[in-house]
Biopython code that builds the backbone (N, CA, C, O; Angstrom):
import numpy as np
from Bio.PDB.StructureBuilder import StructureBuilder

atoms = [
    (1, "UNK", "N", (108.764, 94.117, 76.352)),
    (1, "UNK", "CA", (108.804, 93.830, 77.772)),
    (1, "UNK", "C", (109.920, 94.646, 78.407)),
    (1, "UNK", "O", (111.083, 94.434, 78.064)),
    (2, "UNK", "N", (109.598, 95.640, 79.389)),
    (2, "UNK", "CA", (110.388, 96.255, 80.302)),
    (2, "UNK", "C", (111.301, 95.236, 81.414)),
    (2, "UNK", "O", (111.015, 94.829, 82.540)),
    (3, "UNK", "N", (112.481, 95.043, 80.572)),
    (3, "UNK", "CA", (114.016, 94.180, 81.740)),
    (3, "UNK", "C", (113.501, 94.312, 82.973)),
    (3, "UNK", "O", (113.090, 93.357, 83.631)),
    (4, "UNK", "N", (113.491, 95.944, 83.496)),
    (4, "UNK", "CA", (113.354, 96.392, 85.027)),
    (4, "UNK", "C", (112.215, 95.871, 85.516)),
    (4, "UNK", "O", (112.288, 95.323, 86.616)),
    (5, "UNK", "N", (111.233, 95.908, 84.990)),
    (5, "UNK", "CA", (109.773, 95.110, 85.221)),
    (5, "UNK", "C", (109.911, 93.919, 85.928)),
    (5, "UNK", "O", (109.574, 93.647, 87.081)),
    (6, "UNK", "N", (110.637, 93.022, 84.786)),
    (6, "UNK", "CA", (110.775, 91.570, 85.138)),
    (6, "UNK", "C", (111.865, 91.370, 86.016)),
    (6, "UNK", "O", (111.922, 90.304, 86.627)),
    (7, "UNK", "N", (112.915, 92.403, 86.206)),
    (7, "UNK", "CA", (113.871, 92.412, 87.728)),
    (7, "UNK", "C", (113.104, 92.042, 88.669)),
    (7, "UNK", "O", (113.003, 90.889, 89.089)),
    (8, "UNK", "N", (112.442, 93.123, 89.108)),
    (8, "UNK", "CA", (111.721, 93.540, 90.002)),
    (8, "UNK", "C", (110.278, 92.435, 90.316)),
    (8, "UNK", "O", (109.532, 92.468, 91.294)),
    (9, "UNK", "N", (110.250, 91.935, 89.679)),
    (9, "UNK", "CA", (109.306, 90.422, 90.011)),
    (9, "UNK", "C", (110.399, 89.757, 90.528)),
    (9, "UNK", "O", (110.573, 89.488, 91.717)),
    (10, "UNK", "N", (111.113, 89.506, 89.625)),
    (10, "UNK", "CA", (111.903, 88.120, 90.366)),
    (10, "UNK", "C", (112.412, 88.545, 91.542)),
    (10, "UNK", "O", (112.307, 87.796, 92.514)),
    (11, "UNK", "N", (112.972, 89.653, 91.659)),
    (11, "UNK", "CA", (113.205, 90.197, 93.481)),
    (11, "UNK", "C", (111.966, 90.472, 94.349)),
    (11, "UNK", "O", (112.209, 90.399, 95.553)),
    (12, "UNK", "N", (110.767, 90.754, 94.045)),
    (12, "UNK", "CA", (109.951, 90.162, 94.780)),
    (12, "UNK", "C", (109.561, 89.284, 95.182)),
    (12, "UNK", "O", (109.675, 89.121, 96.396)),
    (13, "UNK", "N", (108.742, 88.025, 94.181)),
    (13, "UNK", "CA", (108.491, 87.161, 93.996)),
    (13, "UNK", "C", (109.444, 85.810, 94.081)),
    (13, "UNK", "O", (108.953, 84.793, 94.571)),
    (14, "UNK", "N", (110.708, 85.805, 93.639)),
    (14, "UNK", "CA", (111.836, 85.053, 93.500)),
    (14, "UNK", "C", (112.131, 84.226, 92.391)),
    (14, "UNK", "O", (111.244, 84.303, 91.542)),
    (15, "UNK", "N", (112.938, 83.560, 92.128)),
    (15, "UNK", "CA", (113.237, 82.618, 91.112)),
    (15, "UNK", "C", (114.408, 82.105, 91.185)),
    (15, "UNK", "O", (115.442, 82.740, 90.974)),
    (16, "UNK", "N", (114.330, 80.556, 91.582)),
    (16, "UNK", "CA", (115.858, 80.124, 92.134)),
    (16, "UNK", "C", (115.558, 78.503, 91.637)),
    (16, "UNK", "O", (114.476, 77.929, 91.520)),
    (17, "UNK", "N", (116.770, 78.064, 91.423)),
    (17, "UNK", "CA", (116.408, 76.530, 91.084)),
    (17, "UNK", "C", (115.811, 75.849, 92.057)),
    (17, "UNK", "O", (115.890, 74.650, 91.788)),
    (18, "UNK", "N", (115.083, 76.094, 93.362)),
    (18, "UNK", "CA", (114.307, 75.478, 94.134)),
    (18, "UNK", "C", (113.080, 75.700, 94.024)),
    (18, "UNK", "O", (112.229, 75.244, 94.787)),
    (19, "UNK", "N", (112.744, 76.847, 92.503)),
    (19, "UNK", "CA", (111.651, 77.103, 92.818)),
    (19, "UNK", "C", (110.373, 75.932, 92.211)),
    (19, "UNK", "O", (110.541, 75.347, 91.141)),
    (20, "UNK", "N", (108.809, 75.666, 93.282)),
    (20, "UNK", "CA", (108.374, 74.646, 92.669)),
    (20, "UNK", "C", (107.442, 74.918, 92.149)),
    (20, "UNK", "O", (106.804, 73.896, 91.897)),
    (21, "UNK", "N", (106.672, 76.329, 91.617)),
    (21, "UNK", "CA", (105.448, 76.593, 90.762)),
    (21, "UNK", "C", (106.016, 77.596, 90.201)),
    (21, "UNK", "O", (106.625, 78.351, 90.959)),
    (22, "UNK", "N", (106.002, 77.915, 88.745)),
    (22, "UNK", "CA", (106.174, 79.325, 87.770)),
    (22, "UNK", "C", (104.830, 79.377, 87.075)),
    (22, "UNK", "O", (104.476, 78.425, 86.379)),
    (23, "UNK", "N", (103.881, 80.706, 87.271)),
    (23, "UNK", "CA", (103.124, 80.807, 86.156)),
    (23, "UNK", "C", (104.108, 82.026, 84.840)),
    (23, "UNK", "O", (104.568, 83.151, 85.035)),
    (24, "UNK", "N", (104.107, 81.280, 83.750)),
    (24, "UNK", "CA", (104.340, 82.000, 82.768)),
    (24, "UNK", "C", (103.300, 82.578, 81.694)),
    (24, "UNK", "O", (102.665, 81.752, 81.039)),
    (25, "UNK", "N", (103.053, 84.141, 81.440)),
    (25, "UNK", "CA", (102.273, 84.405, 80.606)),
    (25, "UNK", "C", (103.122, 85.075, 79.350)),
    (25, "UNK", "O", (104.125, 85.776, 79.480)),
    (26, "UNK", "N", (102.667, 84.805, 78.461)),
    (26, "UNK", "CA", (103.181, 85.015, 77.024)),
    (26, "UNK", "C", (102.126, 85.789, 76.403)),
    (26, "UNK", "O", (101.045, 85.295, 76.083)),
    (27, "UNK", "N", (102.590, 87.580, 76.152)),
    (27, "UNK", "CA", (101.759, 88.085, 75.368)),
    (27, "UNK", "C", (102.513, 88.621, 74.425)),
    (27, "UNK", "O", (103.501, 89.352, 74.502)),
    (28, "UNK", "N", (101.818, 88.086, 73.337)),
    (28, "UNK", "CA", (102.117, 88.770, 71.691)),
    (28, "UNK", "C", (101.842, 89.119, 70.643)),
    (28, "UNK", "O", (102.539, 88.348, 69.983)),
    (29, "UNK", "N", (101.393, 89.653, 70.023)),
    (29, "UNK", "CA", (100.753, 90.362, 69.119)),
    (29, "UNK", "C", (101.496, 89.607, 67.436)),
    (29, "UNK", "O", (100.953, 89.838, 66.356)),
    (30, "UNK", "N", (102.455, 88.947, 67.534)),
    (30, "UNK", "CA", (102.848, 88.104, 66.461)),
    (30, "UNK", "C", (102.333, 87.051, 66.252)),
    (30, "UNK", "O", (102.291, 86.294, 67.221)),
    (31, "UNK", "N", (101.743, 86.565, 64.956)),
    (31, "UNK", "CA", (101.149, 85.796, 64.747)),
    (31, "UNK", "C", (102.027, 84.392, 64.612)),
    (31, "UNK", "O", (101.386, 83.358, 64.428)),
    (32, "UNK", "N", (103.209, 84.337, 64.682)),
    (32, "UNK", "CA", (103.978, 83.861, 64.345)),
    (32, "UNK", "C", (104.555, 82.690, 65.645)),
    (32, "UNK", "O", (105.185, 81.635, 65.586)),
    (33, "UNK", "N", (103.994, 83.470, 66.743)),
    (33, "UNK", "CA", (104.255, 83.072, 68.142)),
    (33, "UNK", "C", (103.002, 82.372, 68.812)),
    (33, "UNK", "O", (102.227, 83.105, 69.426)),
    (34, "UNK", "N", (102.755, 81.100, 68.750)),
    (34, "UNK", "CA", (101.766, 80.512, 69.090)),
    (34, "UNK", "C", (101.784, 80.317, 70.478)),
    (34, "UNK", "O", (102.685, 80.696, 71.227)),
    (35, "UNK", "N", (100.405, 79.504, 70.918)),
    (35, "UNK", "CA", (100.476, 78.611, 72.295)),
    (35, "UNK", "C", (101.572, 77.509, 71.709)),
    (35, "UNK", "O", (102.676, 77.292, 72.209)),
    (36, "UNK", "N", (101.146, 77.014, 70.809)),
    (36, "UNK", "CA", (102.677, 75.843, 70.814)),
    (36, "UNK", "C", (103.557, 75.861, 70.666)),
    (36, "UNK", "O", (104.228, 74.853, 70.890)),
    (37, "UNK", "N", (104.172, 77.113, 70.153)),
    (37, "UNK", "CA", (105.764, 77.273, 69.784)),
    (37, "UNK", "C", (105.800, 77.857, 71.597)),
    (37, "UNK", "O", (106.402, 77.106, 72.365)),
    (38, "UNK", "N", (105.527, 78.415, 71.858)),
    (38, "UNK", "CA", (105.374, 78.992, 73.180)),
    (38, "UNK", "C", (105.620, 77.668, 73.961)),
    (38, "UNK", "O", (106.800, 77.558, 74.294)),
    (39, "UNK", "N", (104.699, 76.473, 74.402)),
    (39, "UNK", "CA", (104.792, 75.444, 75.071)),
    (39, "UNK", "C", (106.064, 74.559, 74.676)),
    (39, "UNK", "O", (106.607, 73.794, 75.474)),
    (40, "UNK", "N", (106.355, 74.692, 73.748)),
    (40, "UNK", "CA", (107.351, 73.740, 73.489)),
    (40, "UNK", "C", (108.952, 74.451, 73.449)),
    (40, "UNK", "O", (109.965, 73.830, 73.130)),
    (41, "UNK", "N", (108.898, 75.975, 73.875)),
    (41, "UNK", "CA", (110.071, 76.912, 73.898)),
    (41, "UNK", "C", (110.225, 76.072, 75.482)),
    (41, "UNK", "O", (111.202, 75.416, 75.842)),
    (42, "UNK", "N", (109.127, 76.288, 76.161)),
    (42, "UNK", "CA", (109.057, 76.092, 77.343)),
    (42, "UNK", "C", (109.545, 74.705, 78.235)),
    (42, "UNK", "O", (110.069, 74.427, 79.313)),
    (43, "UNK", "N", (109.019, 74.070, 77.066)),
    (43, "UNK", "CA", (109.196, 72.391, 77.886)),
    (43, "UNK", "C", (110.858, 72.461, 77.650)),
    (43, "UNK", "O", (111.498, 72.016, 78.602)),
    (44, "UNK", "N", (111.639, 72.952, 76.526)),
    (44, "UNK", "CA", (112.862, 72.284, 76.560)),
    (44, "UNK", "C", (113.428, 73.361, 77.274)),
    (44, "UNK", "O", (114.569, 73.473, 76.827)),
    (45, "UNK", "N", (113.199, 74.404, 78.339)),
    (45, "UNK", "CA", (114.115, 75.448, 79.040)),
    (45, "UNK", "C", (113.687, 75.622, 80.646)),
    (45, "UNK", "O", (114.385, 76.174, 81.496)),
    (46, "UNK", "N", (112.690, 75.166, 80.808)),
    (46, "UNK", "CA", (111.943, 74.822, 82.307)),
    (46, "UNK", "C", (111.531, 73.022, 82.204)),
    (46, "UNK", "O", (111.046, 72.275, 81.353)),
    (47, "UNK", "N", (112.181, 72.870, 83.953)),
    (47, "UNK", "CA", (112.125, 71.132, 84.397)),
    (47, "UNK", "C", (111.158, 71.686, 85.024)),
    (47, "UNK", "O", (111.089, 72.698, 85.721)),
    (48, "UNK", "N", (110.169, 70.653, 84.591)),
    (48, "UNK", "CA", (108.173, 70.411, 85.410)),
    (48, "UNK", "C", (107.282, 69.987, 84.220)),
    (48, "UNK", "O", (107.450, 69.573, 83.073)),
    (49, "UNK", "N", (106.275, 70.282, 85.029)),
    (49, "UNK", "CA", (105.127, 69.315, 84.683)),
    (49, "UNK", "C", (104.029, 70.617, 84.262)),
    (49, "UNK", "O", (103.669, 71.359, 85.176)),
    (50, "UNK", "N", (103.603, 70.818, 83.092)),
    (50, "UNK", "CA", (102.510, 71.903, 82.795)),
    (50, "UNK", "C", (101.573, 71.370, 83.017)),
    (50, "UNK", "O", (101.332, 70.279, 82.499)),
    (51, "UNK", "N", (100.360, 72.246, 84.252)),
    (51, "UNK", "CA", (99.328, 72.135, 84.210)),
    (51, "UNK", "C", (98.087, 72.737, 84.185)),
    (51, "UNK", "O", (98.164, 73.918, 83.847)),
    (52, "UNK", "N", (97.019, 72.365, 84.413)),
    (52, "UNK", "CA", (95.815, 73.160, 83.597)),
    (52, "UNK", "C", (95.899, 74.931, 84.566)),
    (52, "UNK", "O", (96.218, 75.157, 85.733)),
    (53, "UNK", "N", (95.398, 76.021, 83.289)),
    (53, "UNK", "CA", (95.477, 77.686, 84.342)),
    (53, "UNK", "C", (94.244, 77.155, 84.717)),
    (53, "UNK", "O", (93.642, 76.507, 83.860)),
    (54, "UNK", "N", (93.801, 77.278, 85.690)),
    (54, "UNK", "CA", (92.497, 77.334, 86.168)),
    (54, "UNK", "C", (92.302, 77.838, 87.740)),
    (54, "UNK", "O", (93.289, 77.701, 88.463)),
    (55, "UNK", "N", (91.006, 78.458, 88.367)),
    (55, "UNK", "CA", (91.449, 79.280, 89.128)),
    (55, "UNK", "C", (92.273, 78.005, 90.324)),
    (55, "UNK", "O", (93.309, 78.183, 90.966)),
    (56, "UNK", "N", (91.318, 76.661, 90.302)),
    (56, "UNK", "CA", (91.875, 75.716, 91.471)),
    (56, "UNK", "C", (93.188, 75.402, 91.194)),
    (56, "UNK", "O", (93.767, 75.169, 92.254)),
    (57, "UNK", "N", (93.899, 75.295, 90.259)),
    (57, "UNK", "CA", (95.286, 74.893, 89.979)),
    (57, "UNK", "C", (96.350, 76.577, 90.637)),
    (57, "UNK", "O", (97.510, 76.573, 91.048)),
    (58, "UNK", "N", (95.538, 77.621, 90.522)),
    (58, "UNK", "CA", (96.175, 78.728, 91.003)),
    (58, "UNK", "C", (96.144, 78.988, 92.212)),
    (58, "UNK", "O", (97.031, 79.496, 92.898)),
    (59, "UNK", "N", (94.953, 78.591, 92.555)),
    (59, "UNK", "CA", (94.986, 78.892, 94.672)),
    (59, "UNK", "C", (95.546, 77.708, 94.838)),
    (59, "UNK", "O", (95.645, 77.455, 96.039)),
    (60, "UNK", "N", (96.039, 76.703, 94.017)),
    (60, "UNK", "CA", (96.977, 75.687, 94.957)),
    (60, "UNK", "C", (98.668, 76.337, 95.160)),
    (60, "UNK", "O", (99.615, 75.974, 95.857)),
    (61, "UNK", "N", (98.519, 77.172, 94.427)),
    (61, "UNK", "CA", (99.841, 77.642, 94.103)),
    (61, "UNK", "C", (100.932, 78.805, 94.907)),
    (61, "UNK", "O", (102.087, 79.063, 95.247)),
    (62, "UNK", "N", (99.342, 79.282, 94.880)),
    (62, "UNK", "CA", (99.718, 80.944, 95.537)),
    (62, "UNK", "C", (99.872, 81.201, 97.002)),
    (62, "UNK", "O", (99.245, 81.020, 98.046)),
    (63, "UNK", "N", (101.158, 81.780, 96.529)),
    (63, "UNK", "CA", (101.779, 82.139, 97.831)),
    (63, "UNK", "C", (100.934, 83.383, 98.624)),
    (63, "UNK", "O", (101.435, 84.507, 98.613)),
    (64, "UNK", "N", (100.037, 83.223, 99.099)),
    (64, "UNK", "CA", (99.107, 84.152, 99.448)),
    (64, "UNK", "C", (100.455, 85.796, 100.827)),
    (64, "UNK", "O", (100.770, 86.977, 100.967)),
    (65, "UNK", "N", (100.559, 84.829, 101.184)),
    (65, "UNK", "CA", (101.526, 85.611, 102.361)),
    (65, "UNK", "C", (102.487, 86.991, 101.483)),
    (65, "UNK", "O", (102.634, 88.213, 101.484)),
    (66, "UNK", "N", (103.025, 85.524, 100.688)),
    (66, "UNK", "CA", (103.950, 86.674, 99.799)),
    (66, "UNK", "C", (103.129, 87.943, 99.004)),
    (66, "UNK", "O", (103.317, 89.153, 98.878)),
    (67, "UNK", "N", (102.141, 86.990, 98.558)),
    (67, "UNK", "CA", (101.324, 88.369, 97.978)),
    (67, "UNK", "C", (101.032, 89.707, 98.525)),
    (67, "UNK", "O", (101.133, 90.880, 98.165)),
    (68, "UNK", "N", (100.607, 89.005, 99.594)),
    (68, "UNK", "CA", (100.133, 90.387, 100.606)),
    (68, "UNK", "C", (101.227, 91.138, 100.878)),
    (68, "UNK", "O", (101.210, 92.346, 100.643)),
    (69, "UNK", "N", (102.451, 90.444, 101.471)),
    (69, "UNK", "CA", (103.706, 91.465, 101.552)),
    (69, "UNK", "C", (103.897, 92.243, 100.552)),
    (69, "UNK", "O", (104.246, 93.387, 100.842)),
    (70, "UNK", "N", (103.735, 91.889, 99.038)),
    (70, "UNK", "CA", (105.089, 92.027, 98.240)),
    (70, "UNK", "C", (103.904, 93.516, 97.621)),
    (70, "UNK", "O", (104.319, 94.424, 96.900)),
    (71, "UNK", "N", (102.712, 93.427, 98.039)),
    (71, "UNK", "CA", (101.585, 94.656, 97.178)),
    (71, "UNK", "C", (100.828, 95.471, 98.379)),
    (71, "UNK", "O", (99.938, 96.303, 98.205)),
    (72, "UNK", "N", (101.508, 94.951, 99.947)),
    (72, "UNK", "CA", (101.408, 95.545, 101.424)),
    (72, "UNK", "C", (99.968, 95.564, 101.756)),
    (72, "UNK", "O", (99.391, 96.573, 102.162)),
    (73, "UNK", "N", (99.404, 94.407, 101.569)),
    (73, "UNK", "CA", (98.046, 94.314, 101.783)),
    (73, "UNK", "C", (97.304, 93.568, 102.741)),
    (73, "UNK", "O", (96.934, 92.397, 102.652)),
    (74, "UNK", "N", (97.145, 94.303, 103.582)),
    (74, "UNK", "CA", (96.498, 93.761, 105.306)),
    (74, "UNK", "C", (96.114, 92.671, 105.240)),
    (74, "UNK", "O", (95.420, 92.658, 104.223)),
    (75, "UNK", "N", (96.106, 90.855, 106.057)),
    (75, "UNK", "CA", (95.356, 90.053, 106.242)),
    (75, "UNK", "C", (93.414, 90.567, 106.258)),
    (75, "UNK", "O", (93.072, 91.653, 106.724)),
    (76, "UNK", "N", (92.587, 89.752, 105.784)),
    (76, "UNK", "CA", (91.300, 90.214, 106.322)),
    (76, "UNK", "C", (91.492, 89.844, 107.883)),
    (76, "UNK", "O", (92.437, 89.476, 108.581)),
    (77, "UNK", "N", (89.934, 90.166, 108.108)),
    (77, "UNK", "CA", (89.782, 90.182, 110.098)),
    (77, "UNK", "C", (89.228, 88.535, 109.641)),
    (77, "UNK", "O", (88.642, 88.059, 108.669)),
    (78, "UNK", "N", (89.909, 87.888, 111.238)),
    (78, "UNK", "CA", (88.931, 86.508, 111.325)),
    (78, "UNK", "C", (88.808, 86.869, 112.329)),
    (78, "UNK", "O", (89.220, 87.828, 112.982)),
    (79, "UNK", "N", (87.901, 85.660, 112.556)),
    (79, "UNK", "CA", (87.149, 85.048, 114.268)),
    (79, "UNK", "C", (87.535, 83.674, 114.793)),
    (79, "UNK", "O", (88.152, 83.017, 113.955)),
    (80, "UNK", "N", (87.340, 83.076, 115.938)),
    (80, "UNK", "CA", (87.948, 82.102, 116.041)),
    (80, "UNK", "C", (86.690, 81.345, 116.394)),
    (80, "UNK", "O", (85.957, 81.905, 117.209)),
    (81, "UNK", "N", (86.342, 80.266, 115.965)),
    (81, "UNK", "CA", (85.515, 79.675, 115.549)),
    (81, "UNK", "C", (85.280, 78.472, 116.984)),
    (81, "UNK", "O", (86.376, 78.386, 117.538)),
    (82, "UNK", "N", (84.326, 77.648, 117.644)),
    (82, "UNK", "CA", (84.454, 76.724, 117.969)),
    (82, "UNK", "C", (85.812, 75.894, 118.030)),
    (82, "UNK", "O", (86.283, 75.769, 116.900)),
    (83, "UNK", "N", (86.412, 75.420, 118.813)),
    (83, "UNK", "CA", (87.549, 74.476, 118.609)),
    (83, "UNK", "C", (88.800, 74.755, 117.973)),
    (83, "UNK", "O", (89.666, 73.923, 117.703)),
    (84, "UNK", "N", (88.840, 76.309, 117.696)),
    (84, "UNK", "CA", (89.582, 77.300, 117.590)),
    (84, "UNK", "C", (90.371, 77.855, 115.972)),
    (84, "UNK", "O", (91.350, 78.487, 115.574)),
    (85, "UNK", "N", (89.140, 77.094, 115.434)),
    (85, "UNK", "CA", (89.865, 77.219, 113.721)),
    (85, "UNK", "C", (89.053, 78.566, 113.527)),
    (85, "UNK", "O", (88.035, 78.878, 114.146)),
    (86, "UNK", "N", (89.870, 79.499, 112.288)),
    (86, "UNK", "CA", (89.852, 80.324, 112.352)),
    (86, "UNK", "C", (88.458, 80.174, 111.193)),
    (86, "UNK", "O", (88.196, 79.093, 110.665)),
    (87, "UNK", "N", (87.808, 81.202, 110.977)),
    (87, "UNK", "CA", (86.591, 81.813, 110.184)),
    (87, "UNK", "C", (86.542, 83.027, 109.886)),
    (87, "UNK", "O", (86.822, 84.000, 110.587)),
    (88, "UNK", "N", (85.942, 82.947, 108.134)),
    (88, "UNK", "CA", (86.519, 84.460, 108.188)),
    (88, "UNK", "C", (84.611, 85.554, 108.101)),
    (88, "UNK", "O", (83.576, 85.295, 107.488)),
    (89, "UNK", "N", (84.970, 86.668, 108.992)),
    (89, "UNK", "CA", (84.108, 87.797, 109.316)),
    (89, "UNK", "C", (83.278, 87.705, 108.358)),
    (89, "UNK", "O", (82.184, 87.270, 108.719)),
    (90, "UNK", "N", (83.409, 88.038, 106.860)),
    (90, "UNK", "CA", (82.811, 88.230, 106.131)),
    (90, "UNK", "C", (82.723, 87.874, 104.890)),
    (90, "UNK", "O", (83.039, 88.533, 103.898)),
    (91, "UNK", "N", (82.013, 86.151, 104.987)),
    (91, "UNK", "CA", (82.481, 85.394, 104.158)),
    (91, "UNK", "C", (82.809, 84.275, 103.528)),
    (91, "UNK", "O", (83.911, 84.127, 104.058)),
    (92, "UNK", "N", (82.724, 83.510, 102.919)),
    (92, "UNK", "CA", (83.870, 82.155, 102.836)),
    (92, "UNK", "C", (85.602, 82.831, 102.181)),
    (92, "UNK", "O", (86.029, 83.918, 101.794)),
    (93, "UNK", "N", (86.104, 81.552, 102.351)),
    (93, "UNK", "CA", (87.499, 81.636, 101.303)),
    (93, "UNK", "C", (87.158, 81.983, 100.167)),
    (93, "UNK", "O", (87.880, 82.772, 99.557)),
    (94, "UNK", "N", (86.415, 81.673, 99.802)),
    (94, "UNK", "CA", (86.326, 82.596, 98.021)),
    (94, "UNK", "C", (86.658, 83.662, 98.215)),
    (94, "UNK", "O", (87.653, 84.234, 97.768)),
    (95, "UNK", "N", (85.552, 84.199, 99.175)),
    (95, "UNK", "CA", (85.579, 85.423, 99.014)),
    (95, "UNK", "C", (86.251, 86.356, 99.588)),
    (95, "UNK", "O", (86.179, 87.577, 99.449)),
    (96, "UNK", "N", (87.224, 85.413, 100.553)),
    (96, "UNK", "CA", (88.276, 86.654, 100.925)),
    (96, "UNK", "C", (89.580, 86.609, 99.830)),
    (96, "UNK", "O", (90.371, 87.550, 99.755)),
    (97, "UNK", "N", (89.729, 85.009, 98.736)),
    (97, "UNK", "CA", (90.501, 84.862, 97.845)),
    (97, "UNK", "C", (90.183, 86.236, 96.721)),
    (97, "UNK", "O", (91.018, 86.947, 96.163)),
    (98, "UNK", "N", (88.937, 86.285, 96.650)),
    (98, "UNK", "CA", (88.364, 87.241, 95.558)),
    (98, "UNK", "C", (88.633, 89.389, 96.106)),
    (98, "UNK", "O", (89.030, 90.349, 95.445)),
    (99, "UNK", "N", (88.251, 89.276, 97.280)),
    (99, "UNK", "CA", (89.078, 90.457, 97.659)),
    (99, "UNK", "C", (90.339, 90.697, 98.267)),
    (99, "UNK", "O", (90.455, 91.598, 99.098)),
    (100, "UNK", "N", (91.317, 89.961, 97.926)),
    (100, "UNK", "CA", (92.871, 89.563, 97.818)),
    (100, "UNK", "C", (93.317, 90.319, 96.279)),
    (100, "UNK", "O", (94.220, 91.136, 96.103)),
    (101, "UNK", "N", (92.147, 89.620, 95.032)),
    (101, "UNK", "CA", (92.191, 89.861, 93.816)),
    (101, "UNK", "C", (91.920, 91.061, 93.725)),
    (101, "UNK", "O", (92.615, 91.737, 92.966)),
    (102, "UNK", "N", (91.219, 91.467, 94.202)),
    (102, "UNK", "CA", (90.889, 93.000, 93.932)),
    (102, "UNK", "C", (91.707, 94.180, 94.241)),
    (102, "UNK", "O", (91.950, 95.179, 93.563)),
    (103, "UNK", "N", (92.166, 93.751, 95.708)),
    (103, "UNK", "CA", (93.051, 94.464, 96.050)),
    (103, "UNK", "C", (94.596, 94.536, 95.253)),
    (103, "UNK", "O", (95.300, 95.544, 95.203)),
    (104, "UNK", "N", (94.869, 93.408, 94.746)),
    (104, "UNK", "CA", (96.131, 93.332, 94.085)),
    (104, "UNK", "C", (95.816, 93.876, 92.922)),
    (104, "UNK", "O", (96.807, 94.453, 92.473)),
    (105, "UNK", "N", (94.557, 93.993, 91.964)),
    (105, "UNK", "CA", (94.649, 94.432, 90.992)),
    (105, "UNK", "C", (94.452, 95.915, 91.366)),
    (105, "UNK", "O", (95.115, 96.685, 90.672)),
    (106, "UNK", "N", (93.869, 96.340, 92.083)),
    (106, "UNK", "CA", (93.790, 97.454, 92.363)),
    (106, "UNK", "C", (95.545, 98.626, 92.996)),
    (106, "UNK", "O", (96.021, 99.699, 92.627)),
    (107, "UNK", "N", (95.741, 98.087, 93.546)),
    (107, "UNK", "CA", (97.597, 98.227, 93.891)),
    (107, "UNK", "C", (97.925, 98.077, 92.803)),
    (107, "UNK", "O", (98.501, 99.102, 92.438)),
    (108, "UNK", "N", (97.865, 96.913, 91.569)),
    (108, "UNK", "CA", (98.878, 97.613, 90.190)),
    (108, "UNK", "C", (98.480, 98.541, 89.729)),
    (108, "UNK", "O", (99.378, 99.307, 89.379)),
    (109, "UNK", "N", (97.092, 99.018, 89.463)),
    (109, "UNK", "CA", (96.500, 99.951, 88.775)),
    (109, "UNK", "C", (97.030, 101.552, 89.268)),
    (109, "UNK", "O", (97.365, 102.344, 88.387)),
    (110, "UNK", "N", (97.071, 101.911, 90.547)),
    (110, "UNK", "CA", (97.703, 102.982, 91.642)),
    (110, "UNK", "C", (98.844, 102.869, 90.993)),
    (110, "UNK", "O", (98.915, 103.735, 90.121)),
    (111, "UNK", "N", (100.002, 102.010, 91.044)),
    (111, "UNK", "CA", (101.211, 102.074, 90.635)),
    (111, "UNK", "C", (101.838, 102.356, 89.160)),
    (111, "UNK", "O", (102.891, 102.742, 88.652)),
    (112, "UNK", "N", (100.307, 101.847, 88.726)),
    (112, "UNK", "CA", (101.364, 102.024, 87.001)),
    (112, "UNK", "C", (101.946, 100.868, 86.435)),
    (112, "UNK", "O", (102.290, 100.590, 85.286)),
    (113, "UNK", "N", (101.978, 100.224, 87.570)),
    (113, "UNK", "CA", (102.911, 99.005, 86.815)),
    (113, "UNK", "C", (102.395, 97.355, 86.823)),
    (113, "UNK", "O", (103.080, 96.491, 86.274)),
]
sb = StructureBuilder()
sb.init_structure("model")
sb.init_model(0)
sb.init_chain("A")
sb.init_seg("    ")
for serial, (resi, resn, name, xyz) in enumerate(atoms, 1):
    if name == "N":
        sb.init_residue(resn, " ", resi, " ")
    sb.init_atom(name, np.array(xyz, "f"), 0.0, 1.0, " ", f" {name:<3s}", serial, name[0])
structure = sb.get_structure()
């Protein structure tokens, strides 16, 4: 794991004892390093509550705003709907959640990093 890498998240993204969602991913090629030695490194060095990855546990999470800043990626277009809630052009929320995804994966891929 590249130090500067993981700088550079936490100065984007942040990490401060106020913070109230961390996703942590653990990749390793040691067999030695499980999901449970992993979960239980975890429970005794992070205060919270682990819960299920799934995509609904992640759009509860995500800081969508920040995202877009932190990978400079335009709001989609809405419309303003009856009674003035917004609707989006082309779409439901999935699917502007799903080309959010694309775009961010697409911005790391350009970058390299």
């Amino acid at each position: 794991t590249d130090p500067i890498q993981i700088a550079d998240s936490f100065r984007k993204f942040g990490l401060t004892d106020s913070t109230k969602d961390l996703l942590v991913v653990k990749v390793s090629v040691n067999p030695d390093i499980t999901h449970d030695s992993v979960a239980d490194h975890l429970g005794k060095v992070v205060e919270g509550t682990p819960v299920p990855f799934n995509d609904e546990t992640l759009s509860t999470i995500s800081d969508v705003g920040k995202i877009r800043k932190a990978y400079k990626i335009s709001p989609p277009a809405t419309k303003s709907a009856p009674g003035g809630a917004a609707t989006h052009v082309n779409g439901s929320l999935d699917d502007t959640r799903r080309d959010l995804e694309v775009s961010v994966l697409g911005a790391i891929a350009l970058r390299g990093a």
